[in-house]
C-alpha positions in Angstrom: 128.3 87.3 148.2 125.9 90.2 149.0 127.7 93.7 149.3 125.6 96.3 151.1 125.9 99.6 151.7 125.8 100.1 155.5 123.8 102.9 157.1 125.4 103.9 160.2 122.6 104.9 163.5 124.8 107.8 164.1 123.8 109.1 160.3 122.7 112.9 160.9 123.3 113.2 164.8 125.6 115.7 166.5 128.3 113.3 167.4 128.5 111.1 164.3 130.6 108.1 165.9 130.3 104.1 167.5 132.3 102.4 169.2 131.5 98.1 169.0 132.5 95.1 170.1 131.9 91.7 168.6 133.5 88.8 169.7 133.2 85.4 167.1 134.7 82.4 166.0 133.8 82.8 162.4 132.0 86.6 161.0 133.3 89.3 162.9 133.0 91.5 159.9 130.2 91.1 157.2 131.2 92.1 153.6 129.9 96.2 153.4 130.9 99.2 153.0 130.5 102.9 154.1 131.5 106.3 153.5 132.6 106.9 157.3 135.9 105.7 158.6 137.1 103.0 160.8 139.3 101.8 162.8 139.2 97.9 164.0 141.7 96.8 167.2 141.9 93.3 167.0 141.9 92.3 170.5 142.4 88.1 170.5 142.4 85.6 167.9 143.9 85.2 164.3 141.7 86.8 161.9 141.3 87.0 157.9 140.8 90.5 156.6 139.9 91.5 152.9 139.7 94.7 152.3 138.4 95.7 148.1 141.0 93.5 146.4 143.2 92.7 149.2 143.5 89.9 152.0 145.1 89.9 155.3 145.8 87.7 158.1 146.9 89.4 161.2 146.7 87.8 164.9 145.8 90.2 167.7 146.9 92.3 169.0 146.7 94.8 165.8 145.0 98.1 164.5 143.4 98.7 161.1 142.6 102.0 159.7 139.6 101.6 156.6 138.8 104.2 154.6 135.7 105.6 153.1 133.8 103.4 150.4 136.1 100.4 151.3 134.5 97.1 151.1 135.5 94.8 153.9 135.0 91.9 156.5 136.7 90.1 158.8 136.6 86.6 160.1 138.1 84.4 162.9 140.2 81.8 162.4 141.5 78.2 163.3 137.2 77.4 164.7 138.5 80.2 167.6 136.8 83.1 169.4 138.3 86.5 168.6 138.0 89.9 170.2 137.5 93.6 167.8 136.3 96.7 168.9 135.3 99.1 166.5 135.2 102.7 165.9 133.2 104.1 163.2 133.0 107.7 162.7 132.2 110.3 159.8 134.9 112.3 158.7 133.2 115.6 159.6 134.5 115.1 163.4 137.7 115.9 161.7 137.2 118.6 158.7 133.8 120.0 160.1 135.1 122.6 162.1 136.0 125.3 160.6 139.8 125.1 162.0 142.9 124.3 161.0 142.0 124.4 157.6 145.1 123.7 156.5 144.9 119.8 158.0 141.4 119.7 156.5 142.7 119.9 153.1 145.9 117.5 154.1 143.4 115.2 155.7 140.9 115.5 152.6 144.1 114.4 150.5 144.5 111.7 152.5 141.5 110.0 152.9 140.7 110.3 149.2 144.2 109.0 147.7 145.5 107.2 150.2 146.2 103.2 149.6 144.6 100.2 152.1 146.6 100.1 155.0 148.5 97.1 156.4 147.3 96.2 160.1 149.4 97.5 162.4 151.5 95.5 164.4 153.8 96.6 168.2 156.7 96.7 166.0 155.0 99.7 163.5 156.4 103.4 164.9 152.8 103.8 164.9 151.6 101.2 167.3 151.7 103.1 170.7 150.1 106.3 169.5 147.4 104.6 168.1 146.9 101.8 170.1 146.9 104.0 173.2 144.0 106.7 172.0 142.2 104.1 170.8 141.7 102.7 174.7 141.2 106.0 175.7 138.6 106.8 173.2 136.9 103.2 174.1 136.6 103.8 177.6 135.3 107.0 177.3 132.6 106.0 174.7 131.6 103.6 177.6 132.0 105.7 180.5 130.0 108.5 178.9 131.2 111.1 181.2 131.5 114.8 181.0 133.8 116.1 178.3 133.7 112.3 176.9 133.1 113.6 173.2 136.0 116.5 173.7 138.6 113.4 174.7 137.3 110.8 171.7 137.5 113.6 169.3 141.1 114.7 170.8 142.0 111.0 170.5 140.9 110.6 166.7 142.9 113.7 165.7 146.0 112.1 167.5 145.2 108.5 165.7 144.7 110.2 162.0 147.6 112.9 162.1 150.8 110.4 162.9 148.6 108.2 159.9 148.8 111.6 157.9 152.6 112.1 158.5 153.5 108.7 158.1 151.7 108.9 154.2 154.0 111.8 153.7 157.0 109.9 154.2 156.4 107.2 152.2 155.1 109.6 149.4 158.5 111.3 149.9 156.2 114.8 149.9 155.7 114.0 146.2 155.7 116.4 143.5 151.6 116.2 143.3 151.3 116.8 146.8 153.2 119.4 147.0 151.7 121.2 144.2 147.9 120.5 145.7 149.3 122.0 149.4 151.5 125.2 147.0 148.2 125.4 145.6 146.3 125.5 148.5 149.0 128.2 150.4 147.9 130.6 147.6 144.1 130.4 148.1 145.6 131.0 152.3 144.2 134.8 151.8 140.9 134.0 150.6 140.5 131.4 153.2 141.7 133.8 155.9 139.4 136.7 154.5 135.9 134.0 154.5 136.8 133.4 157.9 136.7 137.0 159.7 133.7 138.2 156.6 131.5 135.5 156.7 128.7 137.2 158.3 128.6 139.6 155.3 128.0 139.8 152.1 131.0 138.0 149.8 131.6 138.3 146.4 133.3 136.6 143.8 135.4 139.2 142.1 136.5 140.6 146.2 138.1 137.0 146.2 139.7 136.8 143.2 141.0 140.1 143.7 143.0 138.7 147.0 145.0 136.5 144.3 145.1 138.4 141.4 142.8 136.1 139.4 139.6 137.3 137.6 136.5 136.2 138.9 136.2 133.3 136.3 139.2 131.7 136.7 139.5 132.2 140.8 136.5 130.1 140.5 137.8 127.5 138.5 140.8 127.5 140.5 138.9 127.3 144.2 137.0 124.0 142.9 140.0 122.6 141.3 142.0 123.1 144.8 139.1 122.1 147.4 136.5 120.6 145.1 133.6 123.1 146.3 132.5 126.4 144.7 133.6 129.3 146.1 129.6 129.5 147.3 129.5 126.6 148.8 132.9 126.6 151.1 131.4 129.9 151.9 127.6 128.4 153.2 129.7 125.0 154.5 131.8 127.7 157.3 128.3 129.5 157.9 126.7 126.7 158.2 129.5 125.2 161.0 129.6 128.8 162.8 125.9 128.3 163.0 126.2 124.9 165.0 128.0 126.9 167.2 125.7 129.2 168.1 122.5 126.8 168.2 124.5 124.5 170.4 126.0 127.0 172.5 123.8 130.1 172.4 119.7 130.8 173.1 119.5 132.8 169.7 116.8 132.3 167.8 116.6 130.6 164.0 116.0 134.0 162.7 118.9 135.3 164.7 121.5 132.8 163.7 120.7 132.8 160.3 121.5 136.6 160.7 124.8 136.6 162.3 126.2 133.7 159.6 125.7 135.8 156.8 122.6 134.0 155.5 120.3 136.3 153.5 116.5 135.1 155.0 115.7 132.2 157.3 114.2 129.7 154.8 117.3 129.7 152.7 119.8 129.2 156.0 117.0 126.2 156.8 117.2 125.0 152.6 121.2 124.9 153.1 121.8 123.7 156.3 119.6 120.5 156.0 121.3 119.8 152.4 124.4 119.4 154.3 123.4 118.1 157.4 120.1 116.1 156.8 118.4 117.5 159.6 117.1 121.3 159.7 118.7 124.1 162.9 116.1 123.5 165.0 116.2 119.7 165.0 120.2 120.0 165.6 119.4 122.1 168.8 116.6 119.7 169.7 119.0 116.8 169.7 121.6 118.7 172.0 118.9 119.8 174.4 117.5 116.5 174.3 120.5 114.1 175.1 
């Protein structure tokens, strides 16, 4: 059985999410995988799930929740049509503002430790939360109306959070969790102090200095805690302020790269297409264009 990698059509766009629907009585699913997460509402039918090394059979109606680098597929059935709608979407909808960074690192926890999930059943705690955004972000993916992205994004943060706070539980807030979040609470001042200086110069031993760690170890301890250099957490905000302003301001390149703290034009261009895959100016083209 071929395994492939699948590359998603929203790879490198402003709004990185699908929504599908397929409707079979044998592949729903074929065997891939991504690094974007999923959700799958089984809408009719009885259908076989695997998921890495486990299998499920669930009847409709049900919600999955995949996450990144999962390999999976899904089939009907007793010979009998069945009903899924997807939602694929890249985790930066969640973590790439530059808000609440506090869930970003809960959610970043998540996603990367976090065993396969069960489907979801009516009976789960979860059911109606879940199974009630995800209509609401499918008819707005279809309607397509103003403020349609604003909603679906609304709706994934209220799908993954109760999925969050239900982990926590069954962890019992274990003792590894709660030393990566204690961990996290002490780099709070740094955080807080990138956030209002970003558009100046920032240096290493100024950080430290906020938690009373030389300049070598703060920077050991900021990759241990959010798996970036201090440098790079530093260009990743920059580089999200700057979405803001091509997106919502007629600043020039040369402007924006100002205001985010970037030292010359061609290095704000260098960093932001590492991250994104696409340069400023084709970001703004995309917005003005759709």
């Amino acid at each position: 059985m071929d395994v492939l990698k699948k590359i998603e059509p929203f790879e490198g766009r402003r709004f990185p999410l699908r929504m599908t629907e397929v409707i079979s009585c044998f592949h729903l699913v074929r065997p891939h995988w991504h690094e974007h997460l999923e959700f799958i509402q089984v809408i009719e039918g009885e259908v076989q799930i695997l998921i890495d090394n486990r299998t499920f059979i669930a009847h409709a109606p049900c919600i999955l929740f995949i996450n990144s680098c999962k390999i999976h597929s899904m089939h009907s059935l007793n010979g009998k049509n069945s009903i899924i709608h997807g939602m694929i979407f890249d985790m930066s909808l969640l973590t790439g503002s530059s808000e609440h960074s506090e869930l970003q690192h809960a959610l970043a926890q998540f996603i990367q430790t976090a065993p396969i999930q069960e489907p979801i059943h009516p009976v789960h705690p979860l059911w109606n939360e879940l199974n009630t955004q995800f209509e609401i972000a499918y008819k707005e993916y279809a309607a397509q109306h103003i403020g349609s992205e604003l909603i679906i994004k609304s709706s994934l943060y209220r799908m993954m959070i109760p999925l969050l706070r239900n982990y926590q539980q069954v962890l019992s807030l274990s003792k590894d969790f709660n030393k990566s979040f204690d961990q996290y609470k002490r780099l709070k001042p740094v955080i807080d102090y990138i956030e209002s200086s970003y558009a100046q110069k920032i240096y290493t031993d100024t950080l430290g200095g906020l938690v009373n760690l030389s300049p070598f170890h703060f920077t050991r301890f900021f990759k241990k805690v959010t798996g970036l250099t201090p440098m790079n957490y530093i260009n990743r905000y920059r580089v999200e302020m700057a979405k803001r302003l091509l997106i919502e301001h007629n600043l020039s390149i040369t402007q924006i790269a100002e205001r985010t703290g970037f030292c010359n034009v061609n290095y704000f261009d260098k960093v932001f297409k590492e991250m994104n895959g696409f340069t400023p100016l084709e970001l703004r083209k995309q917005f003005t264009d759709s």
